[in-house]
C-alpha positions in Angstrom: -3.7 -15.1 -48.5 -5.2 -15.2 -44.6 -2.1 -15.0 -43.0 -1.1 -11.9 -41.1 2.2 -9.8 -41.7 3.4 -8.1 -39.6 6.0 -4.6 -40.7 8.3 -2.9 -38.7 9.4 0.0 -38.6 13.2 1.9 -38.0 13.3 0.8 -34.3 13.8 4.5 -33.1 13.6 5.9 -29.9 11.9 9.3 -29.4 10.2 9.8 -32.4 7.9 13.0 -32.4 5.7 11.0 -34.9 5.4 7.9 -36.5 2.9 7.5 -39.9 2.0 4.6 -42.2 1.4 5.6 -45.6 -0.2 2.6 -47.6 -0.5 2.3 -51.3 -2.4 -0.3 -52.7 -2.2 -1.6 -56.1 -5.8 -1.4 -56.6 -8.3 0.8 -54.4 -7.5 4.3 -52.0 -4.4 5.0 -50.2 -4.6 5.1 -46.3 -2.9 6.4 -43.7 -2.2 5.5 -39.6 -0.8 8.0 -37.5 1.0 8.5 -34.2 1.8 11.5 -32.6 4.3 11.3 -29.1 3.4 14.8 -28.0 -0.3 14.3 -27.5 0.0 10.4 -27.5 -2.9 10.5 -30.1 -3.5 8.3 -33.1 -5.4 8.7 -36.1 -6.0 6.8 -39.1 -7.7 7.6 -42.9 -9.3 5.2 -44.9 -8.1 2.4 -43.2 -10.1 -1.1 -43.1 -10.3 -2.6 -39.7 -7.9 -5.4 -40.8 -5.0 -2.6 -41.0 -3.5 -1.9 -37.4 -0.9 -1.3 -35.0 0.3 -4.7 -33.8 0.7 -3.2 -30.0 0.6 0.7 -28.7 2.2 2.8 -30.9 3.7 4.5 -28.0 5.9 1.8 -27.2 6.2 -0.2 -31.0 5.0 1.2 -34.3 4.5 -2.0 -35.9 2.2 -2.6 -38.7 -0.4 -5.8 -38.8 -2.2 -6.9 -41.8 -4.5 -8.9 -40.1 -6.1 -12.2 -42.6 -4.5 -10.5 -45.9 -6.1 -10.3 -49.0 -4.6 -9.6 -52.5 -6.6 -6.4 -52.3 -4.1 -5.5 -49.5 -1.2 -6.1 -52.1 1.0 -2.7 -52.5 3.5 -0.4 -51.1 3.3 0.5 -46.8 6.2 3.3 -46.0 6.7 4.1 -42.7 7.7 7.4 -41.7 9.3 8.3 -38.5 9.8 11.8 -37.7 12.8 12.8 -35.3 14.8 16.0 -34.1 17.5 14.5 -36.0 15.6 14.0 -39.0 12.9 12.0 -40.8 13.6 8.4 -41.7 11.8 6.3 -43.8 11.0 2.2 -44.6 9.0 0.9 -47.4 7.6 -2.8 -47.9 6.3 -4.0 -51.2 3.5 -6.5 -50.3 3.0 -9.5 -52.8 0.3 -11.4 -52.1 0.5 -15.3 -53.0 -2.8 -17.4 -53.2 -2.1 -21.1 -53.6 -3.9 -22.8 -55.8 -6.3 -25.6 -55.5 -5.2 -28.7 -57.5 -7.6 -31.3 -59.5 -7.1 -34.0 -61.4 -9.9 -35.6 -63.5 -10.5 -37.2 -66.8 -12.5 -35.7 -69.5 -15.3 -38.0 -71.9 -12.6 -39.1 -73.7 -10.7 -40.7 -71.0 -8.0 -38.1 -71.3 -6.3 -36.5 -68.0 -6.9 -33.2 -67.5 -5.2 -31.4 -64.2 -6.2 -28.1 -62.9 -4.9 -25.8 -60.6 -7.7 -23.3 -59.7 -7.2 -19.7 -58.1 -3.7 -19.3 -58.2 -1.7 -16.0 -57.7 0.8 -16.1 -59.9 -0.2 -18.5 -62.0 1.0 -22.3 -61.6 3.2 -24.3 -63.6 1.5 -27.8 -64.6 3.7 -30.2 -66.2 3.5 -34.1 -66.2 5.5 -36.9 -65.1 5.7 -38.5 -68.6 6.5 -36.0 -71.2 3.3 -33.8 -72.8 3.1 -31.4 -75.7 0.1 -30.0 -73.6 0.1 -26.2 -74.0 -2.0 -24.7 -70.3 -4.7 -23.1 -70.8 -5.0 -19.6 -68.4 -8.4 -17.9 -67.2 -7.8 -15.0 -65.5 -10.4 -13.6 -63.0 -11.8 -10.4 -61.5 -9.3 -10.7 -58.5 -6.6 -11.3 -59.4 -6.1 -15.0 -59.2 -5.5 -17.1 -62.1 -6.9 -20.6 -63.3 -4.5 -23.1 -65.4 -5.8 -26.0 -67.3 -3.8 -28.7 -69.0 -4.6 -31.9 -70.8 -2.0 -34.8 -71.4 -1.5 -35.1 -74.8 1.2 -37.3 -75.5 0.5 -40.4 -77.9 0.6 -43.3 -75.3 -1.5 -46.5 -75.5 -0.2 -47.2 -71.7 -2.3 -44.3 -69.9 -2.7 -46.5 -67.0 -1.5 -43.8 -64.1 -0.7 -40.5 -64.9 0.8 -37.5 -62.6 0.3 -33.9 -63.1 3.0 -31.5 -60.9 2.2 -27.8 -60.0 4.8 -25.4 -58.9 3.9 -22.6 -57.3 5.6 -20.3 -54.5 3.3 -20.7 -52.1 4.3 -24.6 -52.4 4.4 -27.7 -54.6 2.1 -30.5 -55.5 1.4 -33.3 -57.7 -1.5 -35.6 -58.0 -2.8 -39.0 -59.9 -5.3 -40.6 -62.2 -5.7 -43.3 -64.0 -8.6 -42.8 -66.9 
């Protein structure tokens, strides 16, 4: 999430016409379009942050400028030639990191969370837990983990929650 991909395409010369197709998992299809003989472009149903990355003249690359996981989905470039039609297709996963808290709950039991994540985090502790996570799924997309430390300790002095995630690793403490 907010980065900007960039997709190539088959680098072929002389192409007579060059078209994204883009397919995303949720929402309408869109389509860019290049055409060499009248050095025109056109483009349907596309949001501003869907572009060529130069002139498509000269490089038909793709730019997904500040992605979003609406923007998740299949983009298939088309190039059309005298020798044929030739074709490259990306599946776009979008990862949202999630935000990591740890706090103590009126008990004086830790309690980590990792908000907003796509996929979901992993939380695990330092010192073993029988703590099952707790998932809360929202409108888009992202999912929220919760988990408590339940082991039977009388030594809770400084515990440390771990999430794993693709988009990176973390870990945090608390002492309740």
């Amino acid at each position: 999430v907010g980065s900007s991909p960039v997709l190539t395409c088959p680098p072929k010369t002389n192409a007579t016409m060059v078209t994204w197709k883009v397919k995303p998992k949720v929402g309408g299809h869109c389509t860019l379009g290049y055409r060499a003989d009248q050095n025109k472009t056109d483009r349907t149903n596309c949001s501003e942050s869907i572009n060529w990355k130069f002139r498509p003249d000269q490089d038909h690359t793709l730019e997904i400028r500040q992605v979003e996981i609406a923007h998740e989905g299949d983009y298939i470039c088309e190039l059309v030639k005298a020798e044929g039609n030739f074709h490259k297709t990306y599946q776009l996963t979008v990862l949202a990191p999630p935000r990591l808290t740890v706090s103590c709950d009126d008990h004086g039991v830790p309690v980590c969370q990792a908000a907003a994540g796509k996929p979901p985090a992993q939380i695990s502790w330092v010192l073993e837990s029988t703590s099952t996570p707790r998932e809360e799924a929202h409108d888009n997309g992202t999912v929220t983990v919760l988990s408590k430390f339940t082991a039977r300790s009388t030594n809770r002095t400084n515990m440390t929650c771990i999430l794993s995630h693709p988009a990176g690793n973390q870990s945090k403490s608390i002492a309740c």
